[in-house]
Structures are given as C-alpha cells and as structure tokens.
N, C-alpha and C positions, 0 to 999 in steps of 0.2 A: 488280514494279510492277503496280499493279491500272489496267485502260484498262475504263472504263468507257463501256456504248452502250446510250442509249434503247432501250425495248421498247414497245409497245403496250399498250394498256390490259389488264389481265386479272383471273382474280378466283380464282386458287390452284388447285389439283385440282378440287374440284367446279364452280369456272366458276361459282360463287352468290353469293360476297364479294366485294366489288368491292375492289381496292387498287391500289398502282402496283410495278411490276415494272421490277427493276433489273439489268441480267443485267451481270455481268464475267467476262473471261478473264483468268486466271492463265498469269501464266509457266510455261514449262518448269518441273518442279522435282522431286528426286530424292527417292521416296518409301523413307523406310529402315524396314525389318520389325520395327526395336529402339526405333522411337521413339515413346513412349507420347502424341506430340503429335500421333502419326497414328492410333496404334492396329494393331494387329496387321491384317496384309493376304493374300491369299493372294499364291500364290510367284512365278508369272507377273508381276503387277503388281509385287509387292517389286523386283524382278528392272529393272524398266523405268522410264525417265523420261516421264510422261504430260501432256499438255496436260490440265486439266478444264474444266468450265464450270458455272458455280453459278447460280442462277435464285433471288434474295433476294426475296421476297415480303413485303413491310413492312406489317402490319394493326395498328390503335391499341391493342388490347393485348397481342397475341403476335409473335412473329418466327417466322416458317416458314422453313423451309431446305431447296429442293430439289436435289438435286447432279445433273448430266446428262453423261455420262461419255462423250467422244467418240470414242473407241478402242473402247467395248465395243457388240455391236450389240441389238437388240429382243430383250426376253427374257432375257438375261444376268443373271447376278446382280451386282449394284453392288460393289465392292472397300469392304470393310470399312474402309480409308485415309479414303475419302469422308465417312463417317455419324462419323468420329471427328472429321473436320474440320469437319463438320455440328455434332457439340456444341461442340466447342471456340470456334464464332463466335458459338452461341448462348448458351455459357458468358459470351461477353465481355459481348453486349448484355446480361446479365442482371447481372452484377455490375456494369460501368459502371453500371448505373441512366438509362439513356438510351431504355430502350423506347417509354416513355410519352411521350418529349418528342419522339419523332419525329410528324411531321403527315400526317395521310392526306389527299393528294391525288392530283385524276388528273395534278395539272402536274409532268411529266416533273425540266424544271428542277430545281424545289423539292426532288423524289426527292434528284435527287443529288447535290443540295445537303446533305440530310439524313444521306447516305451518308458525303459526304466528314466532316462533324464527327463522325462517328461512328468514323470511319477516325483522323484527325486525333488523337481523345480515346485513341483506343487504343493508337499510336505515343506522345503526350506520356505516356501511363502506364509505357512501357516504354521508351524513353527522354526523361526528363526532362531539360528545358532548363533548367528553370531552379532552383534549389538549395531541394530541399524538406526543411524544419524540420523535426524531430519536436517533439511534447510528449511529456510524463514518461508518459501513459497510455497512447503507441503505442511505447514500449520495452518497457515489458511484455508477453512473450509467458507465461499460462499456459493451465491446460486438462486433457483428457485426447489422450494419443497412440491413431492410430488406425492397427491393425495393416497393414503394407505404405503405409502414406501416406507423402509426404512432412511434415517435422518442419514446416517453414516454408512460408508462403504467400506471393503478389505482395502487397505492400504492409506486408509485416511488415518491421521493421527490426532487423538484425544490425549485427554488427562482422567487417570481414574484415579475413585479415592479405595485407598486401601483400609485395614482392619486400623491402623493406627492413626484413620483421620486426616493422613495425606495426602494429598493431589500429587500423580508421579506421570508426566508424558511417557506413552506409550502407542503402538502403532495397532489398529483392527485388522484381525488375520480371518475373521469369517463370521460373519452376520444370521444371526438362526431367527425363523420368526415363525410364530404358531398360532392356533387359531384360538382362541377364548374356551374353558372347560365347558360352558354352555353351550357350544357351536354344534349341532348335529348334520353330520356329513349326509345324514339318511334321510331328512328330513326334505319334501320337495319343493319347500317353501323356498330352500336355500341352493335349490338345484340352479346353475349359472351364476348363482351372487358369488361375491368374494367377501372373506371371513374380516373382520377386524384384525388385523394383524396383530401380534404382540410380537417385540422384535428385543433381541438378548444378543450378545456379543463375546467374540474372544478377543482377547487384546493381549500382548505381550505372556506373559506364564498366565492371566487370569482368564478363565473359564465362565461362559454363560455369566454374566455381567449385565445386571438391569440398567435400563438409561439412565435410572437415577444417582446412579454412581458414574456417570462420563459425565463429561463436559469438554467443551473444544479448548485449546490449549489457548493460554493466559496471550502467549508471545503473537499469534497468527490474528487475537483480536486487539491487540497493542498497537498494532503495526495498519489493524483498517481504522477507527475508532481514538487511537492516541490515549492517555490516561485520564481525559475527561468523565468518562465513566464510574473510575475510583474512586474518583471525589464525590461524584453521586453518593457513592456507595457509602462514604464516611458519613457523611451528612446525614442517609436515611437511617444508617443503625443509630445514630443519635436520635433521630424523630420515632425514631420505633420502642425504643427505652421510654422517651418521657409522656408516649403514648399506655405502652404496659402496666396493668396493675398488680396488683394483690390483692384483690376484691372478687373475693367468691359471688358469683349470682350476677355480676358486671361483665356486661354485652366488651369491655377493653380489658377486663380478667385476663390474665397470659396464660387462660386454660382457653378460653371462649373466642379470644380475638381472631381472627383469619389472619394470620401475617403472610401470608403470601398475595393476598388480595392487597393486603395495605401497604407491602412495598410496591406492589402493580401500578395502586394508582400514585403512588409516592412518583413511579419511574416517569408514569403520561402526565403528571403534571410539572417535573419539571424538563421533561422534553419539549413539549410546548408552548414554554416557556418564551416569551420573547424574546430574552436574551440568551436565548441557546437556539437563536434561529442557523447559524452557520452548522451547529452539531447536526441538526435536524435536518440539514439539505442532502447531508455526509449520509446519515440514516437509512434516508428513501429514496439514495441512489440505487438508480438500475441495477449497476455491476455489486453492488451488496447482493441483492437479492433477498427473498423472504426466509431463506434459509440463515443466511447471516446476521438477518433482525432477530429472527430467533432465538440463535446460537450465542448474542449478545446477550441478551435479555436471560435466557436461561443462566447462561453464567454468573452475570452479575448480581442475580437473585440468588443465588445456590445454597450461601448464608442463611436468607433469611428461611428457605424450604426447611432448611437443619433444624433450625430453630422452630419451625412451625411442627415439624413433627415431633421433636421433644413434648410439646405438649398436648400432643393427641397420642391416644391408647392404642399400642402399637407393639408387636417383642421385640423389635429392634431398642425401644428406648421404655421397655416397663420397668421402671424401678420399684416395684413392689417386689419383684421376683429377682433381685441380685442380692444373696448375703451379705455379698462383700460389703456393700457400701455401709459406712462407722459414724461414729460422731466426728472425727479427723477429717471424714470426705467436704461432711459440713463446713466446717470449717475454713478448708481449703476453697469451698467453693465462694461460699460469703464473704469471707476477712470478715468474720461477726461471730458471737457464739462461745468467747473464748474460754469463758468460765467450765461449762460441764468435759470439755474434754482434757481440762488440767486436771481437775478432781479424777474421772476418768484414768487419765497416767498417769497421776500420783499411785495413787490403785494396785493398776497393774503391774507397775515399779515396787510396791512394796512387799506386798503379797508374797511373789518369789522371794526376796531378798530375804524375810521372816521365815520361810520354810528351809533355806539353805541356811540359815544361823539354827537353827533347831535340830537341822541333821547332823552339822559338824558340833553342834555340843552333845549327843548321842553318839554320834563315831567316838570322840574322844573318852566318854565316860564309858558305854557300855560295847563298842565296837570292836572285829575283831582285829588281832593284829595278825600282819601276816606272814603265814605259814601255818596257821592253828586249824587244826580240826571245827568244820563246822558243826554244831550240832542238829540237833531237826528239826528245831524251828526255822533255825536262820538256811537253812539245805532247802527248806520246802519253799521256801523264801524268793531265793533264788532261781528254783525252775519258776516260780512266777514272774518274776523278773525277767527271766530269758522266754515266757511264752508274752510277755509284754515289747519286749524289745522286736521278736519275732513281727509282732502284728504292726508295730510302728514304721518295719522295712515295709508293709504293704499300704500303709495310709498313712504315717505322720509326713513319709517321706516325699510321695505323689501330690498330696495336699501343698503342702510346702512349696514345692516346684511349682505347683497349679497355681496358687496364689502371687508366686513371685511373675509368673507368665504372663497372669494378669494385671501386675503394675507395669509389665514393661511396655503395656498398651499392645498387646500382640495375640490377645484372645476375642475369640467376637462374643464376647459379654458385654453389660450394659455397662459395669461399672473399670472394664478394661476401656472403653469409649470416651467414660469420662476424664478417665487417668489420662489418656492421648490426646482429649481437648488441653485439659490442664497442662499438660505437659509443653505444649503448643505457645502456652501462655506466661510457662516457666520461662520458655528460650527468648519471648519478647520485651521479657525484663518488664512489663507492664504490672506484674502483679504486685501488691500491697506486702507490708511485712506479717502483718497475720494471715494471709491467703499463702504465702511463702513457709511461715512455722506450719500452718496446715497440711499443705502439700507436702510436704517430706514427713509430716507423723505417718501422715495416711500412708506412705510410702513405705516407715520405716516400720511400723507399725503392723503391716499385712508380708513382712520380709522379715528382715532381720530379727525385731519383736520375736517371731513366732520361732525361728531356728534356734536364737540365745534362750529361748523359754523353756523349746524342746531338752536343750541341750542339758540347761539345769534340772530338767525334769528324770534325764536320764543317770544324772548327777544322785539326784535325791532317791532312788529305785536303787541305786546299785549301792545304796548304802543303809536301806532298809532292812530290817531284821524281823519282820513279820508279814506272812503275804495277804493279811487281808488289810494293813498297810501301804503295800504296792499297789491296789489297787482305786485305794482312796487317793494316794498322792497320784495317781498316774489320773483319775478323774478331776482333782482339782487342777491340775495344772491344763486340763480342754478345757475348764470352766473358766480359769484364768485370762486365755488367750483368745474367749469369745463377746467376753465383756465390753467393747468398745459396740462391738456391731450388734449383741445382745440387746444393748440398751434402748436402740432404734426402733424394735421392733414394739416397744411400748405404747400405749396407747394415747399415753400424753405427750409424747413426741413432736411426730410429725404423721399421723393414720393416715392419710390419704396421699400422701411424699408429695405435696404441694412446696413444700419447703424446698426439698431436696432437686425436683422440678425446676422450680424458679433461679435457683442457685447456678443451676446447668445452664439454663437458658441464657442469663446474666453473662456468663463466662464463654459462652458461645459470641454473645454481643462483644464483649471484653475482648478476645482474642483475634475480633476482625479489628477494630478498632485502632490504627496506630497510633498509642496517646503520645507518644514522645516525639514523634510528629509532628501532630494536630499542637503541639506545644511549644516548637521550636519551626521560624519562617526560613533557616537557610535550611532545616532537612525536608519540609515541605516545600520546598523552591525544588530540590533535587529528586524527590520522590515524584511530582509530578509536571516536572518540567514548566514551573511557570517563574517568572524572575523575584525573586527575591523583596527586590524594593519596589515593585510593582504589588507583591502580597504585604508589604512593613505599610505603605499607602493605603491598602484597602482597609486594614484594623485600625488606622491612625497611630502608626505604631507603638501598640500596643506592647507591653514587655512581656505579657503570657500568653499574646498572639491569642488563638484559638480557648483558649483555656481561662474565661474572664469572669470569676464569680459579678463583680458589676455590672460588665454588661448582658449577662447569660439571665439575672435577674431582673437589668430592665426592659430586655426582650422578651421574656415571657410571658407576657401583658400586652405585649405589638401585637394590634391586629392585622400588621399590613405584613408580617409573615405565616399566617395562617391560613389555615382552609376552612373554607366556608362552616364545616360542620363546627370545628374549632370554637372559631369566631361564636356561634350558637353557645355551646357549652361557656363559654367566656362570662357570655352577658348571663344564662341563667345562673353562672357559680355567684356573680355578683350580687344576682338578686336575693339569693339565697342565704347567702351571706347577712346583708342589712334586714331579711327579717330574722334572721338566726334560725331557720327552719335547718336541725339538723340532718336529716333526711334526705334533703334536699342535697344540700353540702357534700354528702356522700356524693349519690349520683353524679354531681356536676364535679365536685373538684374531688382530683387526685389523693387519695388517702394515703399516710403516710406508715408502713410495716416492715420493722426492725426483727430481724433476728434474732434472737437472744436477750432476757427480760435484762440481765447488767448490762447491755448495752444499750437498752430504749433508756433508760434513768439516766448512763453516765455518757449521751453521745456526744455529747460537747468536748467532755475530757478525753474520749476515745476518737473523739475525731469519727465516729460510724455516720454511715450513709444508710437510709432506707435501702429496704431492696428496689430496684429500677430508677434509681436518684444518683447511683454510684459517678456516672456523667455529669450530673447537672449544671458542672460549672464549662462544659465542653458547648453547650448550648446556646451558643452566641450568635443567634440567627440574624443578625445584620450584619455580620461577616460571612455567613456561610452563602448569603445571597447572591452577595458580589464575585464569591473568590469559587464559587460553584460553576462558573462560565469563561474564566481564567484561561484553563488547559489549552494550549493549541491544538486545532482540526489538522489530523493529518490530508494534505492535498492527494489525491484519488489517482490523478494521473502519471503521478509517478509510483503506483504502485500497480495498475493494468495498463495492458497494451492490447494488439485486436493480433489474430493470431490470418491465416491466410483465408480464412473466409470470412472475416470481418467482423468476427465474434470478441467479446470480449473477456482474457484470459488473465490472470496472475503475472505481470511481468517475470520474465524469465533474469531480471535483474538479483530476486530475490534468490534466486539459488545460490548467490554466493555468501549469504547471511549463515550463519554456524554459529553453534552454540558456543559460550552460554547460555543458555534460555529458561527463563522462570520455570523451575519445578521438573527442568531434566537434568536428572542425575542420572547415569549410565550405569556406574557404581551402588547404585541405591534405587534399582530399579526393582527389584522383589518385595514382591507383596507376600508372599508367604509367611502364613505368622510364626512357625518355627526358624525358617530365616531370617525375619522379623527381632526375633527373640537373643537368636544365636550375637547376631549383630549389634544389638543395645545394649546386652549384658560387655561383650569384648571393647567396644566405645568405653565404658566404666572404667574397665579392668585396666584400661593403657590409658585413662587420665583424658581419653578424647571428648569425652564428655562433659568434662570443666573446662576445656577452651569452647564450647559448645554455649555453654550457659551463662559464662560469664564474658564473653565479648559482647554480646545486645547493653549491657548493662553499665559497661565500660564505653561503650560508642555512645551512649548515654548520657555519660558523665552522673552515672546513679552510683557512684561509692559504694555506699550503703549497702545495696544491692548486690554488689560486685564482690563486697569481701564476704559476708553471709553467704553466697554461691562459691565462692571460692573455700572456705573453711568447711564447709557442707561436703562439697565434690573431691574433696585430697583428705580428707580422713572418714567421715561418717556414711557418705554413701558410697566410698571403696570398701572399706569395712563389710557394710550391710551387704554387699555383694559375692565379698569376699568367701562371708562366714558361709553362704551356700555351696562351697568346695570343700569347707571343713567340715560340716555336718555330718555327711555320710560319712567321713571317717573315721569319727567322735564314735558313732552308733556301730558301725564293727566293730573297732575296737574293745568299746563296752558289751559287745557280744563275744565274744572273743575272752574278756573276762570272765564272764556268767559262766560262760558253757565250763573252761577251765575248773573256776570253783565247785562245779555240778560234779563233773567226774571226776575231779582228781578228790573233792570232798574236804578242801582245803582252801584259807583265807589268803586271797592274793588278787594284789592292788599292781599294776602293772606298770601305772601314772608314780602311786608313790617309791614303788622299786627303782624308776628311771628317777626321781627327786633322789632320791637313798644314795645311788652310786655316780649322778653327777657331784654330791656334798661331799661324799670320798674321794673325786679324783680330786677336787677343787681344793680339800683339804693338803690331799699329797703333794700339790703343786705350789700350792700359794700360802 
C-alpha cells in the first residue's frame, strides 16, 4: 500500500524546472534476483527485504523517476532492483497514455490527486471490475516474434483452460518472466548475457498462468485462417488413433509415441500439400507474421499436447496416485468392461440392504421402545454412537463434499480432470450407451452412493445395542463404500494404469472429434462452411458420408494415402503375413486389445471396439483427401489495411464485430474451482443441466440418447445432488437423538414419535 506525504516545492536535479514533488513510501517488500519485474540486483540486496523511497517528479511532458535508497549510504551505487522499477513505472505512465493529462501545478492537493488516478487507472487495468468486451480486431494477435520476448502482451486477449478443462477468453493484465533456477546472477560467465526467459501471466481472476494453458482465441484465428484448419484437425485425430497402440515395448505404444511430433508432421505434410497451395500462400503472408504461424499452429495442436502428456509421467496426469478413480471410471472411459463393475454394484447394493433388514429385525424383537429406561449396555452404546457421529462431523462429512467437488470437475486432481474431459463428452452426445451407464455410476457412485450409505450407516448405529457393535458396523460400512476403487488397486487389474491411461487418451481423441458431424454432410456443410452438394459429390454421395465401414476398409490398404514410413510398414506386414512369422506380424501390423475378457469372446454380440479402433469406420481417407482442401481461404485484404505510415495493421473494420464468440461467456467467465463448484451444483438443482445435456443429442436426432439424459437429469442426478443438503441434517439430527438418550437415560426415537403423531392426527381427521 502506497501512503502518500506532501513535499515542498521543487524543480528536479538541476533545481531550474519548476514542478510538484510527490514523494511515497513503499512497504516492506521482498526483492527476488529472478524476477524480470525487478531486474537483475546484486546479491547483498537480492538477499534482503528493503524499505525504498521514490521522489516522482511530474513535468507536462515527461515523467522523471528518482529512487533514494535508505539503506544504502552517500556514494554507494544504487541496486540495479531500483532503476528496473524506475522503468517499469515509467513504462506504465507511457502506455497508459496519462502523461500529458497530468496538470502542472504547485498545488500539493491537486499533485496527488493526479497521482491517485494514475494509481487508480493502473490497478483497474490490471484488475478489471468490470467485464471487458473484446471486438473481433482485438482477438487477433499477429506479427513478428521477437527472440527471448514474451509471446503476449497486457491487453492482448487469450483463451485459458481452467481446472474443468475449458477454454474461456479472457484479457492479460500483466506479463511476469524470470530467469531459469539454474541461472546465477554472480556468476561472470553471465555478466552482460540475458537469462532465458520464462514468462507466466495474469489474465482475468487467474494468477501466474504457464503458456501451456493459453492459447489465442479460437474467433481472431477464424477470421485470418477460415475453418480450414478444423478439418485438418478432424482428419489428424483420426490418423492419430489408427496410428496408436496397445503394444508395450512398440516404438507407436500410446506410452512411447511422440504425438506431438506426429501431429507436426501430420500438419507440414498436408500444408504442403499441392492442393492446399492457396491455404499456404494465406500462411506465409507478410501481415501473418511468424507470430501468427505460430499462434495457429500452437492452437490447432493443443489437443494433441493433452493427449501426449496423458501418457508421459507427470502429477498433472499420474494416475497411480488418485484414489478416486474405480472400476465405473473404466468403464465410463472404455464403453467395455462391463461385467466386474455389475458384480461390483450388485455388491455394494446388497451388502447395506442385508445389514439394514438385520437391524430392523433386532429393533423389533430386542429393541427398545420409547420412553424406557436404557440399561448399560445399551447407555454405553450410545456414548459410542455419539463419539462415532462426533467424528463423522469431522471426516465423513468433509470427505463427502470432497469427493462430490471432485465430480463436479472443480478440483485440480487427476481424476476431477478426467470427470471434466468426460463430462465435455457427455454434453457432445458422442458417447456410446455403456460409456453413458458408466459415467453416471462413477458419478453416482463417488456422490450419492457414498451419502445414502452414510446415511444408512448412521441408521444402523443408532439402533445398535452394544458398542463394540458400533464400531464393527460403523467399519464395515468404510469397507463397504471403498470396494469399487478398492478393487483397482489389485494386482491383476490394471498395475501399471496402462489401461486406465489409454482409456483417457481415447476419450480425449473422442471429445475433439465431431462424430455427428463427420456423419452427417448438411451439419458439416454448416460447421465449416463448405457447400453441401459440393461435399454429397466428393463421397459419391454416400449415405454415412464420412462414417463408411466399406470404404474406411478399402482405404486402409491405399498406398496412395499414406506416408512413406506407412507404405514400409504395409509391405513388411504383408510379408510377414505369407510366411506367418508371428513376430514379425506384431511389429508390423497393428495388434488388436479389448478391455474386458467377456468382451474379447462376445464382441460381435456386444458390438466392442479394440481400444484405438473405436473410429475405424470414420477412416475413409479417399474422402478425407478431397474434402481436406474444401474450406474457403479467407481474402487478407479485407481484413488489413496500412495505417499512416504504411505499415500494415488489423482493419479497423473489425471493431465492429461483437460477440458472440466461440468460448466467451461473460457469465461463466470464473475459473475458480469453488465458483466453479458453487455453479455446477445450482445448474443441477434448477434442471439447467438437463437442457444442457440433452439438446446436443436431440439436434442429433440420437432419441436414444436423449431420453436416457433426460430420465437421468430430472430424477436421479437431481436426487444425487439433492441428498447432499439432506445429509448434514440426517446427522444432527441423529445427534441430537444420542445425546438426548445419554442424559436424559431414556429410549427416544424422534423420527418414530413424528410417524406416531402424524398416524394420530390422520386417524382424527380421516
């Protein structure tokens, strides 16, 4: 906080300009030797937290900045910290544009009055109160990159992804970049050089933000670029699937493969492409710039990075270390598997059910009635009960919450991550009907499950008559409710979560994917702008368009859509083949690896897909050749113009462009996972969440899908949400009994007294 104190009249270093003199002290504040917002310092001062004092000199066309360092004495050299913070203030007054509108006078007041709106403008730029709009001309970021810079500036507009896997446009309000933990400032090797930069961002509520979570906004590379890009993009998740194996020890394993390399060259080969010569002229224009090659490129890769880091060892994505994930997660991820997680909730369905018919034929035969004297067994009983209920306020109930937090995709766990991919994949209506019973066991199963289990558990405790009973039933029911994700941690499982890996990966490909799309030629006509009977032409119109098990299988034998290494692999699978060298057969041809042993035996009846085969009939590479080059080239000149010195700038036509714009929501611009949470849960709770999930599937025309989402969303996942506002008041209540029972030493049911005298009044009346 800056405390600002009148100074005396004065008139800078020479004592000849007369202006008004603003002096403040700065807080205590910890000056760090990596932070490029200070600049490089020597090691005494890096080392130390300093008071300073700055001497703001305000004259009608310049801003002088003198630093006066109270710590160091007459003659000392100033800390290099200082003169960085010296630019960095005169940085601001010079980009705000506020210099000139300051007023030279001697009246003190006025100074810092003039101070504070300067202070004021520079705070609302960096955090904005109030919700700033972009137009279509301040989404565009192009240019040239400038070596060790940061990519993005304050006031440039990005897309960041949040904890729930989103992409939401928002605006950079301040750029931090630092030097490498390696980098020694003392070191005289590196006396003059400049550090490697590492560069970290704030952008709307988020704080310090790595580049790998920005990317430039969808709408600003729409508008250079056209939606030809997209369709790249569809095609390559497709070539990237029937690339991926399941083959431990195999150089195309989806642990081993580089996919970010292989969509690289995925991208330069069909750039180069002869018939994507007009794309390519659009490219490597000037007024692009290599910032905008980039910016393209980055983007339209973003996908596959997700997905390449899924299968490198990382904590962003270790799933060895999430409890949470169950055999339901499997499930949900696959559409395969379906056998152990029935047995599984048959299980855990019955379990309770058999403990709550054993307590209510013990209430009835040995139980007490109420108002009766307890005796001391059933007395000692109940303080166990009540030191059990006690301990449940401190962890059954935080637990609870915790895990429901984390299906709402609003925790940064791995298995909240995957709940927010899936979730992603829910609302695209693409998902299968076993990926669909999945996804809501694992749902209801880590939520609801776990509160209706509690709740019986606390059922079955308060109606217990001996306390070393309490404490068996209060153990078997954590035993009960850990049995799904228990099972996983087996050894015959999945040990190395290769399964559960792949599963993720798959659903990552699945969720970029528009199959209903890629299925139908008027909503791919509309999705990327190309005509209709111009695309029913290119397939011969075809009636599943994109989607041809025939011809997807007598494509994949065309060498004339393959790459060279391809074509290789082709001919040695053939060879290997006629001399039946199994070995060989591996190496060259794609193995085929089913999840779930009743689904390798029954896939024909089950309709299962290998894992990475889930696409295969979308593979129709003698359509995707033609209709790859389709999209129209946005014309350039109507979107720059040359500004008065001849440069060429963003039409200022585009300012009149207003959202809506892919992935700004104003309304839903918080990333915060409590906000996050607050939000997903109150969508449930007002039914906005089943118009959410079931219009993708209704625009569809997936029935199917539609009524399953709609039966699902208006009773069972209202319900599962529900019951988390009832819980906690099941559990007072039931404390609230105990305790009663305790001291008053007396049987009394509070639930059946309310059954007792509603049966009276109902009697009286009716």
């Amino acid at each position: 906080m800056l405390s600002f104190d009148s100074g005396g009249d004065c008139s800078g270093e020479s004592g000849k300009e007369e202006g008004t003199e603003i002096n403040y002290v700065g807080d205590s504040i910890n000056v760090d030797q990596r932070s490029a917002m200070i600049g490089p310092t020597n090691s005494n001062y890096a080392r130390s937290k300093k008071l300073y004092r700055k001497k703001i000199i305000v004259k009608s066309r310049k801003v002088e900045i003198e630093a006066e360092e109270t710590l160091f004495g007459a003659g000392k050299d100033k800390p290099h910290g200082i003169k960085g913070m010296q630019s960095s203030v005169e940085k601001f007054f010079r980009d705000s544009g506020t210099v000139n509108s300051v007023s030279v006078t001697n009246d003190r007041s006025g100074s810092v009055e003039n101070l504070s709106v300067l202070v004021e403008e520079m705070i609302e730029k960096e955090f904005p109160i109030k919700d700033q709009i972009p137009s279509g001309r301040q989404l565009i970021n192009v240019g040239e990159l400038e070596q060790n810079r940061s990519v993005y500036s304050p006031g440039d507009w990005v897309e960041i992804e949040g904890l729930d896997m989103k992409w939401r446009v928002d605006m950079i309000t301040r750029v931090i970049k630092q030097a490498p933990e390696s980098y020694d400032w003392n070191d005289p090797k590196n006396e003059g050089k400049e550090p490697k930069w590492t560069y970290t961002y704030n952008a709307g509520t988020e704080r310090d933000v790595e580049a790998h979570d920005l990317r430039t906004p969808e709408t600003g590379l729409l508008i250079l670029f056209g939606k030809r890009p997209w369709v790249w993009q569809q095609y390559a998740m497709l070539k990237l699937e029937n690339k991926l194996r399941f083959q431990k020890g195999h150089q195309d394993d989806f642990m081993e493969l580089d996919i970010q390399k292989y969509a690289s060259d995925l991208w330069e080969r069909w750039l180069e492409d002869p018939a994507n010569i007009e794309f390519k002229e659009l490219f490597y224009d000037e007024r692009i710039g290599e910032k905008g090659r980039m910016l393209l490129t980055s983007h339209i890769t973003k996908p596959f990075e997700l997905i390449d880091v899924m299968g490198e060892e990382n904590k962003e994505w270790d799933f060895k270390d999430d409890d949470n994930i169950n055999v339901f997660t499997y499930l949900s991820m696959h559409g395969s598997g379906i056998v152990l997680p029935l047995l599984v909730l048959t299980i855990q369905l019955v379990i309770p059910f058999l403990l709550v018919l054993d307590t209510n034929k013990k209430r009835a035969s040995e139980g007490c009635t109420s108002g009766e004297e307890l005796n001391y067994d059933l007395h000692l009983s109940k303080i166990m009960t009540l030191v059990v209920f006690v301990y449940y306020t401190f962890s059954i109930i935080p637990e609870t919450y915790t895990n429901f937090f984390n299906v709402a995709g609003a925790a940064d766990t791995v298995y909240s991550r995957l709940l927010s991919i899936r979730r992603g994949l829910w609302l695209q209506a693409d998902d299968n009907l076993l990926q669909m019973i999945g996804y809501k066991l694992d749902i209801y199963m880590n939520t609801s499950y776990e509160t209706v289990l509690s709740m019986l558990n606390i059922y079955v405790l308060l109606n217990t008559e001996e306390a070393i009973e309490v404490i068996l039933n209060a153990l078997a029911f954590t035993f009960i409710a850990r049995i799904d994700e228990d099972l996983i941690k087996s050894y015959w499982y999945d040990p190395e979560k290769r399964w559960i890996t792949a599963g993720a990966m798959s659903v990552a490909i699945q969720t970029k994917l528009q199959l209903r799309v890629l299925e139908s030629p008027k909503l791919f006509a509309l999705k990327f702008d190309i005509h209709e009977k111009l695309l029913r032409k290119v397939t011969n119109n075809d009636s599943n368009f994109l989607r041809s098990k025939y011809t997807s299988q007598r494509d994949a034998d065309n060498m004339e859509f393959m790459t060279n290494a391809e074509k290789i692999e082709l001919v040695c699978a053939s060879v290997a083949i006629k001399a039946k060298n199994k070995s060989a057969i591996d190496e060259y041809r794609k193995p085929k690896r089913y999840f779930g042993s009743i689904e390798k035996v029954l896939r024909c009846l089950l309709r299962n897909r290998p894992v990475f085969e889930k696409f295969a009939d979308y593979r129709t590479w003698s359509y995707w050749n033609k209709i790859m080059y389709l999209s129209p080239v946005p014309d350039l000149d109507t979107i720059f113009e040359t500004d008065g010195d001849e440069d060429w700038v963003v039409s200022s036509s585009l300012e009149e462009m207003r959202p809506p714009f892919p992935n700004f929501h104003p309304e839903d611009d918080e990333t915060n996972e409590r906000v996050l949470f607050v939000r997903h849960v109150w969508s449930v709770l007002i039914l906005k969440d089943v118009r959410d999930s079931t219009r993708p599937a209704l625009a569809c025309e997936h029935y199917g899908s539609a009524t399953f989402r709609l039966i699902d969303g208006l009773f069972f996942n209202w319900l599962s949400y529900f019951l988390h506002i009832v819980f906690p008041i099941y559990l007072i209540l039931a404390i609230y009994e105990t305790t009663y029972n305790i001291v008053a030493r007396i049987c009394y049911n509070p639930f059946f007294e309310v059954i007792y005298y509603v049966q009276v009044w109902m009697e009286r009346w009716f």
